[in-house]
C-alpha positions in Angstrom: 29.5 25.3 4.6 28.6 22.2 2.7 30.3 18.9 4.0 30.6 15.8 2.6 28.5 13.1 3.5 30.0 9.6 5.5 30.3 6.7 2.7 28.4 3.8 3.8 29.5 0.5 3.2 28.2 -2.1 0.5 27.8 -4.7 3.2 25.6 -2.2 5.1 23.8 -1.3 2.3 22.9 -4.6 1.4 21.8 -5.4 4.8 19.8 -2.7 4.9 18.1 -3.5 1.7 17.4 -7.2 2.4 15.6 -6.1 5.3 13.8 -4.0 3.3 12.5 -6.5 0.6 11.8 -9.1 3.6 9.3 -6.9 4.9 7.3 -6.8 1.3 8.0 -10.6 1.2 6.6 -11.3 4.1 3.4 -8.3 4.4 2.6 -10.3 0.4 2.7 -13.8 1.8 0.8 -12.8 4.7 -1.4 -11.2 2.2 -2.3 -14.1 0.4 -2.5 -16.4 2.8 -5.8 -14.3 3.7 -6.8 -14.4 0.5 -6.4 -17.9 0.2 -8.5 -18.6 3.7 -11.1 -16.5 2.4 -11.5 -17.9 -0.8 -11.8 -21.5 0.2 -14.1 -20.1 3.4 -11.8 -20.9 6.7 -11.4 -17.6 7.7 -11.4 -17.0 10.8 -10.5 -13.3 11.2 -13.2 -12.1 8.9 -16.5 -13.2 7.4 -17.8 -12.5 3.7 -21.1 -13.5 2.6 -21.5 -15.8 0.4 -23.8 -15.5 -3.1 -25.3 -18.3 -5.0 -24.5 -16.9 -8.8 -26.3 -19.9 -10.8 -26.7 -19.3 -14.3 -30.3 -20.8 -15.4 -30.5 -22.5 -19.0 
């Protein structure tokens, strides 16, 4: 027999979600803070070779 399910709270829910949306926030920062230490080259965690694109002319 179907039963209805508990209601949960809107403070709860909200809760819930902000710690949700923190995690992207902070997984994205951490994200391009790498990005940033690789493109300037002070990474530390990994290396990528660099290529010398000159255009002649």
């Amino acid at each position: 027999m179907a039963v209805p399910k508990k209601c949960i709270s809107m403070s709860k829910k909200h809760i819930r979600r902000n710690i949700w949306k923190k995690k992207g926030y902070l997984t994205a920062a951490k994200a391009f803070s790498l990005a940033k230490s690789v493109s300037t080259g002070h990474s530390k965690s990994f290396f990528v070779r660099q290529t010398n694109n000159k255009v002649l002319g």
